[in-house]
mmCIF file of the C-alpha atoms, coordinates in Angstrom:
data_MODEL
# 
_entry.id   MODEL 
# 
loop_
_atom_site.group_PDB 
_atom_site.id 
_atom_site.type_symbol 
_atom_site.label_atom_id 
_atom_site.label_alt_id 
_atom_site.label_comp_id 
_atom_site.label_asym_id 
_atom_site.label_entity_id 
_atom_site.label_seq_id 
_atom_site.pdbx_PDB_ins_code 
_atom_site.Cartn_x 
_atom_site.Cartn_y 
_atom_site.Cartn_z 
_atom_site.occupancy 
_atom_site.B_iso_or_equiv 
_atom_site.pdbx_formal_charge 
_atom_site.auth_seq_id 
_atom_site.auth_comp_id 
_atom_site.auth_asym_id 
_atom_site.auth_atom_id 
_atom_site.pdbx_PDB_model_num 
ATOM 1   C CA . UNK A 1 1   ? 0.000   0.000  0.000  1.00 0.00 ? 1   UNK A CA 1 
ATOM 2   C CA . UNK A 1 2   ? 1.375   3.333  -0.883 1.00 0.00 ? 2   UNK A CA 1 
ATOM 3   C CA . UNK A 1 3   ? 1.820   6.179  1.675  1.00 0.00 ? 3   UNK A CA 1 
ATOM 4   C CA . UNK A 1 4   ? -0.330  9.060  1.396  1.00 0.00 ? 4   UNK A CA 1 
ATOM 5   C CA . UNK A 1 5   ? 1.821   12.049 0.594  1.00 0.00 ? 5   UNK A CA 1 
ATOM 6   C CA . UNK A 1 6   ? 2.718   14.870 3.085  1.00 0.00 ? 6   UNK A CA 1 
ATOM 7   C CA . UNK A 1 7   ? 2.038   17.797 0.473  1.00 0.00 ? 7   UNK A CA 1 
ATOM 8   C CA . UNK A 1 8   ? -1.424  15.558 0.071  1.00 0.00 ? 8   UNK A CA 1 
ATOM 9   C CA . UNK A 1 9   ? -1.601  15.220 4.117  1.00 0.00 ? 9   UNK A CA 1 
ATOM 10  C CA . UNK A 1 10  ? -0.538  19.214 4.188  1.00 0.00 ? 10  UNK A CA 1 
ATOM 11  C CA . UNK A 1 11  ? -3.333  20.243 1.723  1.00 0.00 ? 11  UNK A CA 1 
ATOM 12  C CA . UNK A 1 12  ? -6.434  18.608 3.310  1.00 0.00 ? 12  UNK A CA 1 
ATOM 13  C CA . UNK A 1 13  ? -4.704  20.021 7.120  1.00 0.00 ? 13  UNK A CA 1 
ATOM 14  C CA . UNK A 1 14  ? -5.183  23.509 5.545  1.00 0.00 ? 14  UNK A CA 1 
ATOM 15  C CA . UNK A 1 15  ? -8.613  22.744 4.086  1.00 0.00 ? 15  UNK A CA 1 
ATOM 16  C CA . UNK A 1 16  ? -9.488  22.422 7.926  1.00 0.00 ? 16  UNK A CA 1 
ATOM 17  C CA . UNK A 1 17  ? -7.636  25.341 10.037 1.00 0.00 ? 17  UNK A CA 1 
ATOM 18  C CA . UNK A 1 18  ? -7.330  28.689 9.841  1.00 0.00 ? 18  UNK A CA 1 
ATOM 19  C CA . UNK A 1 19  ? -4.208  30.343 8.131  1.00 0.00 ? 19  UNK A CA 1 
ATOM 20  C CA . UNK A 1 20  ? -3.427  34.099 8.638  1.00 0.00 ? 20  UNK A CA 1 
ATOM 21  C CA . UNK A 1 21  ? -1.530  36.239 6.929  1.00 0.00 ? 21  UNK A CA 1 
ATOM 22  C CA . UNK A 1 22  ? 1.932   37.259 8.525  1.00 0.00 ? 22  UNK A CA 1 
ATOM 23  C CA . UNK A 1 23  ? 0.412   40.642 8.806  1.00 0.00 ? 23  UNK A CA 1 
ATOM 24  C CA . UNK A 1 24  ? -2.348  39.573 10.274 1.00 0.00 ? 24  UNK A CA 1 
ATOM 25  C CA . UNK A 1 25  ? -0.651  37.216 13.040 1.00 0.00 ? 25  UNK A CA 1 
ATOM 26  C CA . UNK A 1 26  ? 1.715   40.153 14.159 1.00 0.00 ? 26  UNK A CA 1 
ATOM 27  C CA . UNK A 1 27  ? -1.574  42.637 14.177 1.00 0.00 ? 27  UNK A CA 1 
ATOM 28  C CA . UNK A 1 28  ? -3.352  39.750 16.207 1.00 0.00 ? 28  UNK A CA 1 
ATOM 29  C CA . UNK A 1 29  ? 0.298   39.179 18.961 1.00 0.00 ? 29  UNK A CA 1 
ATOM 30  C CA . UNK A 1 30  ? 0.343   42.928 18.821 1.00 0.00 ? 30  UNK A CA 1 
ATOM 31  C CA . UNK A 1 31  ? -3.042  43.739 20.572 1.00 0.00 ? 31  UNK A CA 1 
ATOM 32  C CA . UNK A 1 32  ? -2.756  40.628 22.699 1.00 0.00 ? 32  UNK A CA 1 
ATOM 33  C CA . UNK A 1 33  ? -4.961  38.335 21.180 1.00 0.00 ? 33  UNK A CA 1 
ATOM 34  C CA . UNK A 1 34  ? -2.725  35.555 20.083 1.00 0.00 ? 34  UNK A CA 1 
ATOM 35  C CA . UNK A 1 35  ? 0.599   34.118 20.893 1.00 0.00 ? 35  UNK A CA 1 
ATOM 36  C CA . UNK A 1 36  ? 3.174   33.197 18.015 1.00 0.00 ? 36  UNK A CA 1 
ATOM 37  C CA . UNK A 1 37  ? 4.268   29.840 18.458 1.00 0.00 ? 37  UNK A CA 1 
ATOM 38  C CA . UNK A 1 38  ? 7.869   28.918 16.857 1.00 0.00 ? 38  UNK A CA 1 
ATOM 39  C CA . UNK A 1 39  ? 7.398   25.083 16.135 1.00 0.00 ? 39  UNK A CA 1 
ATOM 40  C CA . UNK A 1 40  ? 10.772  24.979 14.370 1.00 0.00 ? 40  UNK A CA 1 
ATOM 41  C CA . UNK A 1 41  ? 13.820  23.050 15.425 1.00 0.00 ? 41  UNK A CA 1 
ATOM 42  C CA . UNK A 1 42  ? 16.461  25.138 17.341 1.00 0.00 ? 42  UNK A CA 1 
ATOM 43  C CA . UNK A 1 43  ? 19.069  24.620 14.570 1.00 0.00 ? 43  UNK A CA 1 
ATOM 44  C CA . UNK A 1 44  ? 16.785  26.824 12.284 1.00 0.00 ? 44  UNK A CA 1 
ATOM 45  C CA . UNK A 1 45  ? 16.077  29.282 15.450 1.00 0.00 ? 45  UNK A CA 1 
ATOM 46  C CA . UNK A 1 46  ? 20.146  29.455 15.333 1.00 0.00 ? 46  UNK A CA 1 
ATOM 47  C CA . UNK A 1 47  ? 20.425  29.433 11.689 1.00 0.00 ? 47  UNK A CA 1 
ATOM 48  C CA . UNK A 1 48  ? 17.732  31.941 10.616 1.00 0.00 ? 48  UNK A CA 1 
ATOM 49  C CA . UNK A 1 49  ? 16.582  33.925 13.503 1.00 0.00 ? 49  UNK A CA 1 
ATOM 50  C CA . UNK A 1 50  ? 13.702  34.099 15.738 1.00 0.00 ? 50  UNK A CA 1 
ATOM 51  C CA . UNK A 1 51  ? 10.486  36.421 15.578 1.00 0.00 ? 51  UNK A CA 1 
ATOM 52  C CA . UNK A 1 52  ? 10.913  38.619 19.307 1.00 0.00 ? 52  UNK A CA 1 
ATOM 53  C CA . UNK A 1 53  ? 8.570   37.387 21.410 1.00 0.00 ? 53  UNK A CA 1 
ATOM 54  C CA . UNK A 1 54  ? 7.492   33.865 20.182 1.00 0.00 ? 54  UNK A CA 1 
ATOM 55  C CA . UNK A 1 55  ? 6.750   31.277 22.395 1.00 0.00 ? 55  UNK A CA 1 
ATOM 56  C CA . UNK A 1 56  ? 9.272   28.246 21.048 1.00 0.00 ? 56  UNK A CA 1 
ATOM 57  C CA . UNK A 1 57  ? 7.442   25.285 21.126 1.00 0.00 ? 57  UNK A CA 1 
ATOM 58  C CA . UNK A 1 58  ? 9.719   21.901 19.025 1.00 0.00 ? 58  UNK A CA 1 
ATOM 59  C CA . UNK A 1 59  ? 7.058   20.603 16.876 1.00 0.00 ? 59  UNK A CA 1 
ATOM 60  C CA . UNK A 1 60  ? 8.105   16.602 18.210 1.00 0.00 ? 60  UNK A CA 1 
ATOM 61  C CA . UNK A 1 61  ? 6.851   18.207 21.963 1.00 0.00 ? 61  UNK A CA 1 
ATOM 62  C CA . UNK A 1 62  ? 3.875   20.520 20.861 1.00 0.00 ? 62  UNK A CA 1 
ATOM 63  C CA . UNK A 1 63  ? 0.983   18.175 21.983 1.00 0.00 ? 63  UNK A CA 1 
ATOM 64  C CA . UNK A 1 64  ? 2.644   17.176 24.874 1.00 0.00 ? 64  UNK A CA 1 
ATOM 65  C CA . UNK A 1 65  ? 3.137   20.818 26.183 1.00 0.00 ? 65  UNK A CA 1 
ATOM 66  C CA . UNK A 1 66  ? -0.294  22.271 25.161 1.00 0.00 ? 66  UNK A CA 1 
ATOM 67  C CA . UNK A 1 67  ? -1.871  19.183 26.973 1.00 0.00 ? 67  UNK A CA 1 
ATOM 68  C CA . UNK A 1 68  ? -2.416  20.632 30.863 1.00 0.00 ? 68  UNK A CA 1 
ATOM 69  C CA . UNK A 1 69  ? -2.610  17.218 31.879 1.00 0.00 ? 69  UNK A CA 1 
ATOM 70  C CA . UNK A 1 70  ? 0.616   16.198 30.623 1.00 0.00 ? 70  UNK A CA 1 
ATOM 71  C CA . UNK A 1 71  ? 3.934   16.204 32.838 1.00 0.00 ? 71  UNK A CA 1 
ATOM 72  C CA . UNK A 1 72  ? 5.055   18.327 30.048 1.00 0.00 ? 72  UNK A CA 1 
ATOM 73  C CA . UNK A 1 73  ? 2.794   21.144 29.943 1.00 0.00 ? 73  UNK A CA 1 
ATOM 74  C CA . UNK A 1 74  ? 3.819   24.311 29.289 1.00 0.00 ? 74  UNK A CA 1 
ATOM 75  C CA . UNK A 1 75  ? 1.509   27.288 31.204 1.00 0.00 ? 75  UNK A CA 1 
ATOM 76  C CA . UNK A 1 76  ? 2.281   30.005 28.187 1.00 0.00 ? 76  UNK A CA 1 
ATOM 77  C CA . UNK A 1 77  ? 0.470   28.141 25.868 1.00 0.00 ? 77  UNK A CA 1 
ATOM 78  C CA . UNK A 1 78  ? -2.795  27.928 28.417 1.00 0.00 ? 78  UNK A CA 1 
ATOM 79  C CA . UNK A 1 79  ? -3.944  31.038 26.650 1.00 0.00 ? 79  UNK A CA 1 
ATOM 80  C CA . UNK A 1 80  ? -7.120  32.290 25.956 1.00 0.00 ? 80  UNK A CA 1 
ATOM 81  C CA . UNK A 1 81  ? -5.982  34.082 23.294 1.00 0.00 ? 81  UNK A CA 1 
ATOM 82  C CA . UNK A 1 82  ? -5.539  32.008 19.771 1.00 0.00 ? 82  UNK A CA 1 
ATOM 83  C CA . UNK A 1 83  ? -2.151  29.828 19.266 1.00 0.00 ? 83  UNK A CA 1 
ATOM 84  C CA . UNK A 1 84  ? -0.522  31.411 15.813 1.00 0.00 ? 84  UNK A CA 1 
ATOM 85  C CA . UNK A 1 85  ? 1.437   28.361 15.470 1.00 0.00 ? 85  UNK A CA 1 
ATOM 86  C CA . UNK A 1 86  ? 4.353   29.145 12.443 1.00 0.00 ? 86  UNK A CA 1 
ATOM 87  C CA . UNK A 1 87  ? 7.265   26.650 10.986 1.00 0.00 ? 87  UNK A CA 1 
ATOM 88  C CA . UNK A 1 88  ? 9.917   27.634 7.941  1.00 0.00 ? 88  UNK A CA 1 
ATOM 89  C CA . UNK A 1 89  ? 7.123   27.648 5.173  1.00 0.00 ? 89  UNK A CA 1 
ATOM 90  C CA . UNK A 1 90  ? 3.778   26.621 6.650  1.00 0.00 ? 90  UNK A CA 1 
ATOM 91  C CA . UNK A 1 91  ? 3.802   22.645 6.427  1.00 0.00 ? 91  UNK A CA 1 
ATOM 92  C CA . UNK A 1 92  ? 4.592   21.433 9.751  1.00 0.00 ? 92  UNK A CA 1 
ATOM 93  C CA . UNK A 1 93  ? 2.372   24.272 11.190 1.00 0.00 ? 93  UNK A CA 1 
ATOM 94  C CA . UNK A 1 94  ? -0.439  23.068 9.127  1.00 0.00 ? 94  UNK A CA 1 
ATOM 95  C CA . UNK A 1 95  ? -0.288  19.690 9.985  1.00 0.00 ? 95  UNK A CA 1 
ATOM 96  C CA . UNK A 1 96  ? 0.331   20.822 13.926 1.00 0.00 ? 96  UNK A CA 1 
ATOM 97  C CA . UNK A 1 97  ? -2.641  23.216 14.035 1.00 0.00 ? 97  UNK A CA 1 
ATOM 98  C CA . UNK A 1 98  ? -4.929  20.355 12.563 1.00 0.00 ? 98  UNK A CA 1 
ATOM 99  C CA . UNK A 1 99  ? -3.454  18.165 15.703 1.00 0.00 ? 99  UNK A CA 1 
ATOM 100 C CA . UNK A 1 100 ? -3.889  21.036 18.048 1.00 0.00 ? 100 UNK A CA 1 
ATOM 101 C CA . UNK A 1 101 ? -7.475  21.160 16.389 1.00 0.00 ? 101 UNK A CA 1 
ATOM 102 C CA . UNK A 1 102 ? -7.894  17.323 16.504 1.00 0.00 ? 102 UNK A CA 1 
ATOM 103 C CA . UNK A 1 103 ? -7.132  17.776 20.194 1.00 0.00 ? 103 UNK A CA 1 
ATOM 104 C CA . UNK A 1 104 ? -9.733  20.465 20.857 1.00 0.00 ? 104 UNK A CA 1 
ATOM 105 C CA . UNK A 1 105 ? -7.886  23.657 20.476 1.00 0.00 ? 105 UNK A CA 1 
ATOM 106 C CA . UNK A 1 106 ? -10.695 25.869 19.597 1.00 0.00 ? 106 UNK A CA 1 
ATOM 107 C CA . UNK A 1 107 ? -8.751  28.825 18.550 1.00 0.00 ? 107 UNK A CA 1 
ATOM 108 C CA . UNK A 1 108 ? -5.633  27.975 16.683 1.00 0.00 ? 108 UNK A CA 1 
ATOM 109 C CA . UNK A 1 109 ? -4.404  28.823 13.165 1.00 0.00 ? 109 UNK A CA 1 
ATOM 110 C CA . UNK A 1 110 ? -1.155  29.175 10.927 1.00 0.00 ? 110 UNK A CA 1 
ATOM 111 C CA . UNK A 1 111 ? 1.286   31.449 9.395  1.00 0.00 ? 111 UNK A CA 1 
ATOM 112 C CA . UNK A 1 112 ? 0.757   31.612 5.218  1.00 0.00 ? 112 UNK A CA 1 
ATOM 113 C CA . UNK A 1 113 ? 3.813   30.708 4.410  1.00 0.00 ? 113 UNK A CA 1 
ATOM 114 C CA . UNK A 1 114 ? 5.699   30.660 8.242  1.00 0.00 ? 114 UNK A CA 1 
ATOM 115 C CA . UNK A 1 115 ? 8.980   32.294 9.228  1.00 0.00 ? 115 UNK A CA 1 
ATOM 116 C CA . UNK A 1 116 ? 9.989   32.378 5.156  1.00 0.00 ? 116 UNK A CA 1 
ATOM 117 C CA . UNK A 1 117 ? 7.290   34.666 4.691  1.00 0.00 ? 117 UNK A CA 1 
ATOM 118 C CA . UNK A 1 118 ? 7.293   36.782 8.127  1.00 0.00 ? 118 UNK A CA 1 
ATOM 119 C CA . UNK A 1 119 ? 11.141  37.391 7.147  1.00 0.00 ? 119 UNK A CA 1 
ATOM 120 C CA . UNK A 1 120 ? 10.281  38.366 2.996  1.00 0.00 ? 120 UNK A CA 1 
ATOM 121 C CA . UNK A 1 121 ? 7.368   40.580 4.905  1.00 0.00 ? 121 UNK A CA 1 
ATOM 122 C CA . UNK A 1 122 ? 10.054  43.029 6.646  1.00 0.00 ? 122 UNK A CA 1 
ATOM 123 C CA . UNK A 1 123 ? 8.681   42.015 9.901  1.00 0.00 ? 123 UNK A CA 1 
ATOM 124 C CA . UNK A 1 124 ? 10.862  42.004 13.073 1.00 0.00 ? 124 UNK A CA 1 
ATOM 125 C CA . UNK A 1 125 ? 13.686  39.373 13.303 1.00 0.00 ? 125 UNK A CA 1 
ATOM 126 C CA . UNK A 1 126 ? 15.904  38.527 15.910 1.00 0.00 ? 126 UNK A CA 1 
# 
């Protein structure tokens, strides 16, 4: 049997969750109503930068910290405000948000086109 493939797994992930324009995300951190989420490894943190203020989650720990009954859990991301989750270029954050969603995150969405497209949209980098 063949394995379904991730840019196939990707596009139906986006068909269900919300994806917001960098613009959009920052306006949303901005006035308080979301926190950026950083899903990438720390070798691209390192490599590329970070976006000031982000909440660095390692996409391999995400569930486990957003869970509060999890040993792991992370209070940050007990927000009321909506999880802007955002990778390199918007796969892994897709697929994350629609587990975040799976899990019962009501109010969670993507970057279009993650840090790539934050950094090409002249917004802050550290």
């Amino acid at each position: 049997m063949p394995i379904t493939p991730v840019k196939d797994l990707v596009a139906a992930a986006k068909l269900e969750i919300t994806s917001l324009t960098p613009e959009a995300a920052r306006a949303m951190a901005e006035r308080g109503e979301a926190l950026l989420v950083d899903i990438r490894d720390v070798r691209e943190l390192e490599r590329e930068g970070r976006v000031p203020g982000a909440f660095h989650a390692p996409r391999g720990m995400l569930e486990f910290w957003v869970d509060p009954a999890s040993p792991y859990h992370k209070p940050p991301l007990a927000t009321d405000g909506t999880l802007v989750l955002f990778c390199a270029s918007a796969w892994r954050s897709a697929l994350s948000a629609k587990a975040l969603k799976d899990m019962g995150v009501e109010k969670v969405a993507e970057i279009e086109g993650g840090f790539s497209a934050w950094k090409a949209g002249g917004h802050p980098v550290e």
